[in-house]
SEROZA-72441 format. One record per residue (C-alpha): x, y, z; residue number from 1; residue in three letters; chain. Coordinates in nm, 4 decimals, padded with zeros to 6 digits. Layout:
! SEROZA-72441
REC         X         Y         Z  seq  type  mol
REC         X         Y         Z  NUM   Ala    A
...
! end
This chain:
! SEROZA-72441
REC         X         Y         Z  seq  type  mol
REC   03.4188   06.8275   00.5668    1   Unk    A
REC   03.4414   06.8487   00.9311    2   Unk    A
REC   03.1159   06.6704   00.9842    3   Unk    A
REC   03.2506   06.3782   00.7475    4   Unk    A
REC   03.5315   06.3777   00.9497    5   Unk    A
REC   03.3437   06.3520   01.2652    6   Unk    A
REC   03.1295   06.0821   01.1321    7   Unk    A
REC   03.4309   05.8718   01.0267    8   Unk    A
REC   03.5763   05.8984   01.3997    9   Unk    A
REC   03.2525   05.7250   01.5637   10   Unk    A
REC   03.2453   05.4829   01.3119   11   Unk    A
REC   03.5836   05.3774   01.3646   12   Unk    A
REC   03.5528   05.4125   01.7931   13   Unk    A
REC   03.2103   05.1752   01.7303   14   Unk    A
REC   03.4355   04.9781   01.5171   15   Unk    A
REC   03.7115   04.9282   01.7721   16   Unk    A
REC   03.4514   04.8967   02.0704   17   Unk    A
REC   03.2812   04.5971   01.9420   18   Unk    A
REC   03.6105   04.4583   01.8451   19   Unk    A
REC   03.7031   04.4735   02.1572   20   Unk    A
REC   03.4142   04.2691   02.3099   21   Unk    A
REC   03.4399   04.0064   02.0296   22   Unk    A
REC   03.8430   03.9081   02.1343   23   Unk    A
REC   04.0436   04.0772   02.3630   24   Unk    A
REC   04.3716   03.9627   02.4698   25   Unk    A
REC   04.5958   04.1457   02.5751   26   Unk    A
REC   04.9733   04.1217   02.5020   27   Unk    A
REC   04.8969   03.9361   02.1554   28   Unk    A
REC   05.1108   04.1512   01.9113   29   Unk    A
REC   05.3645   04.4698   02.0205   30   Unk    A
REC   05.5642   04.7256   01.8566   31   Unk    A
REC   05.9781   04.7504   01.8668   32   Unk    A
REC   06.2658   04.9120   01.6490   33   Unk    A
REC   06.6580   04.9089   01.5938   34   Unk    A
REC   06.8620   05.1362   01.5319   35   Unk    A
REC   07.1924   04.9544   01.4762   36   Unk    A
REC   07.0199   04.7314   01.1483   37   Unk    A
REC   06.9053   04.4781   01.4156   38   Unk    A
REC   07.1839   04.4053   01.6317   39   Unk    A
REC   06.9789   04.5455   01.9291   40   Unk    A
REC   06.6146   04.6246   01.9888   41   Unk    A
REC   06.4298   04.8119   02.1748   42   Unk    A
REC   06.1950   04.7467   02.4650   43   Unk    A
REC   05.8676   04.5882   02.2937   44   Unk    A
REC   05.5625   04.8086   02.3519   45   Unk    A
REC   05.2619   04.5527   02.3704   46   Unk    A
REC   04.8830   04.6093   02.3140   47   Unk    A
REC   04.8321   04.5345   02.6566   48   Unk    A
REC   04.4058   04.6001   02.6183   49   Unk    A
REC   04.4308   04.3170   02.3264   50   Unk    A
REC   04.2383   04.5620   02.1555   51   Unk    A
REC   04.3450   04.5211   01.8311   52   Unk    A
REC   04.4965   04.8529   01.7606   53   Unk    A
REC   04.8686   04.9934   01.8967   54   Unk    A
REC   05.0199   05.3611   01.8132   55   Unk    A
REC   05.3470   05.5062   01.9313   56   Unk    A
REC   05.5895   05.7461   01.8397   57   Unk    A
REC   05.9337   05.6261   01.8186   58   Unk    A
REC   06.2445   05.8605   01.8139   59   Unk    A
REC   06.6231   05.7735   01.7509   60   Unk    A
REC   06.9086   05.8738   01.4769   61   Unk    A
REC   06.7290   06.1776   01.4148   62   Unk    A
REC   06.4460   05.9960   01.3091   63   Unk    A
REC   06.1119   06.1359   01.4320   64   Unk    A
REC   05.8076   05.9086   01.3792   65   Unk    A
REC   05.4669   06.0607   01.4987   66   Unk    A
REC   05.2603   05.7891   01.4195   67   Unk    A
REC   05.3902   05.4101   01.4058   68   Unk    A
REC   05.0204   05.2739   01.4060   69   Unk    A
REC   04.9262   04.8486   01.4041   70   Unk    A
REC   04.6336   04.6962   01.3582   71   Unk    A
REC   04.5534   04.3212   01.3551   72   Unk    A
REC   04.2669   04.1281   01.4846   73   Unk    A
REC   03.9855   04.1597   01.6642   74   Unk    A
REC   04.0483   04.5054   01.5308   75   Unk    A
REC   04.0327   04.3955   01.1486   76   Unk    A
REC   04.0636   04.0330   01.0537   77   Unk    A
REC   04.0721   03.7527   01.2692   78   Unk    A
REC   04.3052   03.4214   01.4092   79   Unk    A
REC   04.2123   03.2300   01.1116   80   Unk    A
REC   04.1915   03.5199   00.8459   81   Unk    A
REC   04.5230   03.7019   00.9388   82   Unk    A
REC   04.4681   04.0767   00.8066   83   Unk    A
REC   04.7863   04.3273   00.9662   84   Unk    A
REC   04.8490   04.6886   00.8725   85   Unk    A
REC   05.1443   04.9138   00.9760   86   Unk    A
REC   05.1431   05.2343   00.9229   87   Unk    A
REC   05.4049   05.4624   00.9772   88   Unk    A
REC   05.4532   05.8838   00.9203   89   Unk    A
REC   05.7173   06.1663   01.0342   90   Unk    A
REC   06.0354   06.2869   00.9772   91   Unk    A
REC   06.3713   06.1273   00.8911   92   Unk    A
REC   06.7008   06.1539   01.0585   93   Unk    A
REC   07.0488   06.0209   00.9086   94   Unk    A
REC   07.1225   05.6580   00.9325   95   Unk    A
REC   06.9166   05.3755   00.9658   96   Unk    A
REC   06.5882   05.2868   01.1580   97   Unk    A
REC   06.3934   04.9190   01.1399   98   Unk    A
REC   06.0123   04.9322   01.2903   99   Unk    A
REC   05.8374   04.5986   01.3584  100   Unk    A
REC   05.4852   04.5098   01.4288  101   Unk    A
REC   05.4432   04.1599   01.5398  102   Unk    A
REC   05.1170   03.9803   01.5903  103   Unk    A
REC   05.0730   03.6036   01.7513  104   Unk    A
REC   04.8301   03.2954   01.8043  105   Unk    A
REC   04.7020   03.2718   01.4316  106   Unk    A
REC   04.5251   02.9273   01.3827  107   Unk    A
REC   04.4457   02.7523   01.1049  108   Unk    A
REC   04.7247   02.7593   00.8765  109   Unk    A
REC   04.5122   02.9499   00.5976  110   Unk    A
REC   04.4288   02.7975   00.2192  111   Unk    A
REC   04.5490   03.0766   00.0505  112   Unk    A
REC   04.9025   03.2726   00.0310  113   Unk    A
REC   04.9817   03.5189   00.2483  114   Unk    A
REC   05.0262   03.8521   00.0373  115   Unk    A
REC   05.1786   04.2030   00.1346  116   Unk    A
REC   05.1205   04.5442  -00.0112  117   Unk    A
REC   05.3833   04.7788   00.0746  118   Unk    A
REC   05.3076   05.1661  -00.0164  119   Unk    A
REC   05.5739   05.3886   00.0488  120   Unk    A
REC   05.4483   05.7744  -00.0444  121   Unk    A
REC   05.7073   05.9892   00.0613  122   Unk    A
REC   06.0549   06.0029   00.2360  123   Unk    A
REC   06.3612   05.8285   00.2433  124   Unk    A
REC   06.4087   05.4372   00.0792  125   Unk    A
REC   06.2440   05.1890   00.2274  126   Unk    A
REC   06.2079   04.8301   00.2705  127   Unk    A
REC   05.9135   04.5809   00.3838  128   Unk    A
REC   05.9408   04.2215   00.5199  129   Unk    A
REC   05.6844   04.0302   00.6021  130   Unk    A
REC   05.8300   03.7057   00.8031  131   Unk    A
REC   05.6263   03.4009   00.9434  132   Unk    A
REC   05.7310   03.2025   01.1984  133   Unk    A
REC   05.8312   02.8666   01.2466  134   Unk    A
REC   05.9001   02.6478   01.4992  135   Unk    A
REC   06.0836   02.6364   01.7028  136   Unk    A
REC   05.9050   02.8963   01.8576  137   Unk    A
REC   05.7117   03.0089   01.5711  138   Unk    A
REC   05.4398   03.1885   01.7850  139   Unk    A
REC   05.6458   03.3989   01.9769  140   Unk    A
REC   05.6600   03.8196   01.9300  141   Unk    A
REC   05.8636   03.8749   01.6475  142   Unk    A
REC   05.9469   03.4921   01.6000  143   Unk    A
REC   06.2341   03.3950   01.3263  144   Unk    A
REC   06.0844   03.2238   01.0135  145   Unk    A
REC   06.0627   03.2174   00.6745  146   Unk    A
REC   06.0248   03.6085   00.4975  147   Unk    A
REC   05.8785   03.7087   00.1791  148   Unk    A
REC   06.0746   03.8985  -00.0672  149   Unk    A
REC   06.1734   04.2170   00.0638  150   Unk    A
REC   05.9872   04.4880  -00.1189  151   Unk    A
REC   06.0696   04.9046  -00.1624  152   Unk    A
REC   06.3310   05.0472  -00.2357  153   Unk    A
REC   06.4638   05.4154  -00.3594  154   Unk    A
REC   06.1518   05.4621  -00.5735  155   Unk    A
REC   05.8370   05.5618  -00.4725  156   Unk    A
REC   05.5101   05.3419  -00.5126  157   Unk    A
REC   05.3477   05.0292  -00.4008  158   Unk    A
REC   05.4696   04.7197  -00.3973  159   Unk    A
REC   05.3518   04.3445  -00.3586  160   Unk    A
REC   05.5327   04.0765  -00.2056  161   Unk    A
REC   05.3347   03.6614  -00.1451  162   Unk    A
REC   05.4653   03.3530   00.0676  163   Unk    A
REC   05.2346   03.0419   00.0063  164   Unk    A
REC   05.0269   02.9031   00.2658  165   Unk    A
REC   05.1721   02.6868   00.4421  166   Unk    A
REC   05.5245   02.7899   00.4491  167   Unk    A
REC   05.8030   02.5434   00.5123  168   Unk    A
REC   05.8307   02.4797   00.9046  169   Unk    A
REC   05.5155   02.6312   00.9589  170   Unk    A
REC   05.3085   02.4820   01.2291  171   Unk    A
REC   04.9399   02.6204   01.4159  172   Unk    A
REC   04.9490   02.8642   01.6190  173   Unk    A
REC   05.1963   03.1014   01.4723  174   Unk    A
REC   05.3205   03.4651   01.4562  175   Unk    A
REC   05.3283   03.7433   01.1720  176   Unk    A
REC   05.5465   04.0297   01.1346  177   Unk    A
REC   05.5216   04.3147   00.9527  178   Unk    A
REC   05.8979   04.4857   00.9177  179   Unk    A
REC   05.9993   04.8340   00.7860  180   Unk    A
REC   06.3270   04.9645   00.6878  181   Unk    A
REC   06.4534   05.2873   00.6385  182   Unk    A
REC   06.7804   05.4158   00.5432  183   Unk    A
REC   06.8392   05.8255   00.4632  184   Unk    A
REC   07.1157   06.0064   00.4536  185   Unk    A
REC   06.9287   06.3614   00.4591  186   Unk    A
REC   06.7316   06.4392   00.8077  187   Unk    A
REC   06.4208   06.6216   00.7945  188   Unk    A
REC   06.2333   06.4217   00.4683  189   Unk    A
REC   05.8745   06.3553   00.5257  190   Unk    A
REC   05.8167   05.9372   00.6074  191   Unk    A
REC   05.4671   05.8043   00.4859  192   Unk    A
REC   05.4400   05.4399   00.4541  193   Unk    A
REC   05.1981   05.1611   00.4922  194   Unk    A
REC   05.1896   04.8311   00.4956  195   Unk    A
REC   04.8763   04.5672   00.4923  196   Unk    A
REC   04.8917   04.2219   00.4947  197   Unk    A
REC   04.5929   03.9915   00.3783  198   Unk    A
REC   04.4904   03.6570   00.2580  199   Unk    A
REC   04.2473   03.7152   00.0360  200   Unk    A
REC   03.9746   03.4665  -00.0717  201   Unk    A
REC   03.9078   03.6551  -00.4013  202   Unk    A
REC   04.2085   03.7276  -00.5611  203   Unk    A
REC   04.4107   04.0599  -00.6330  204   Unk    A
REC   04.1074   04.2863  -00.6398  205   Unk    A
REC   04.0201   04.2254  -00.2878  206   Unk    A
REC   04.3633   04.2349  -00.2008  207   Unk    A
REC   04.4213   04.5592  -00.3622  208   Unk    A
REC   04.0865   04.7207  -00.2353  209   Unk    A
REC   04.2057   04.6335   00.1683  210   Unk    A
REC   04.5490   04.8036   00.0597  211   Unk    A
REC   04.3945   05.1147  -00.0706  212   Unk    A
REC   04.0955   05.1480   00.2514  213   Unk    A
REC   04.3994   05.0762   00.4641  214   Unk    A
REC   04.5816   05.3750   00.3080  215   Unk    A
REC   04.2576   05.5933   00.2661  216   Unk    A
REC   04.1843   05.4793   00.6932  217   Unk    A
REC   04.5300   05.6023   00.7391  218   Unk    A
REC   04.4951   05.9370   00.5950  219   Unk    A
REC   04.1750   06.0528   00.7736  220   Unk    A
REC   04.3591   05.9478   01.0772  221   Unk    A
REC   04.6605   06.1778   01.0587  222   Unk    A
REC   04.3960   06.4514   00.9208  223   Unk    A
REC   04.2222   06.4240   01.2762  224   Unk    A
REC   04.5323   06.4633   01.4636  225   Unk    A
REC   04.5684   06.7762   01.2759  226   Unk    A
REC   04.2221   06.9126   01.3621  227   Unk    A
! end
């Protein structure tokens, strides 16, 4: 198991190395959360080696979250083939917390819909947004636009959630973001959610099968922080 393990790792640092050569730029998508529903945010943490690939650990209202992980392109998908994952895992406080993971400069407008799958295994309730932005400033960090259904809730699963392609006021380049909610009123619940955005060329399978290696990438990655 351990060997496995250690096999996955280099994969996924030769992964992210030749990423890295094929597009860096830096600042292109960031983390930030709320913990007043919105009102106020927090200073935006930004991928600042345009790697790809952002973790941080973000504290407030009791909340306690290890791992708040992004990934968008060159790290997996591309400009023109927008693929985003958050992925997010610790403990709840009491109260509310909102996590965002914003991502910029996608161009074309795609052919197909934009689709989110939204898999929340343990913890407190919790929502997912997916917003696109429009202009005005439509490819700014966390730009206002137009947002899929919000998805979640008080049960636990996966859920799916589809804007079409383009959406109204949507002009090239623009930003994604990826937006989690949660809301507890017992502290110390175990949070596991993830979050993966695609626009997939060959219809629910594919989109289901990035959702589930998402998860399953996920996984081994808390399992080597453990080791």
């Amino acid at each position: 198991m351990k060997n496995t393990i250690k096999l996955g790792l280099c994969s996924a640092a030769a992964a992210l190395a030749i990423a890295t050569t094929a597009h860096a730029v830096p600042n292109q998508d960031g983390i930030r959360f709320s913990l007043d529903g919105g009102s106020t945010w927090s200073a935006t943490t930004f991928d600042t080696d345009g790697d790809g690939f952002l973790q941080i650990s973000v504290t407030g209202n009791g909340y306690d979250l290890k791992v708040v992980a992004g990934q968008t392109y060159p790290f997996t998908g591309s400009q023109a083939k927008p693929d985003m994952d958050l992925g997010i895992s610790g403990k709840t406080g009491v109260g509310g917390i909102i996590v965002q993971f914003s991502s910029l400069d996608f161009n074309p407008i795609p052919g197909g819909s934009y689709l989110t799958v939204f898999g929340l295994t343990a913890g407190a309730p919790a929502t997912e947004t997916t917003t696109i932005g429009v202009n005005p400033g439509g490819n700014n960090l966390f730009a206002a636009g137009v947002d899929a259904t919000t998805i979640g809730g008080a049960a636990v699963g996966t859920y799916t959630s589809s804007l079409g392609a383009p959406v109204a006021g949507q002009t090239a380049p623009y930003a994604i973001t990826l937006s989690v909610a949660f809301n507890s009123d017992v502290a110390g619940r175990t949070i596991s959610t993830d979050s993966h955005l695609t626009v997939p060329d060959g219809g629910n399978t594919l989109m289901l099968l990035g959702s589930a290696l998402s998860a399953l990438g996920f996984v081994t990655f808390r399992k080597s922080r453990k080791a």
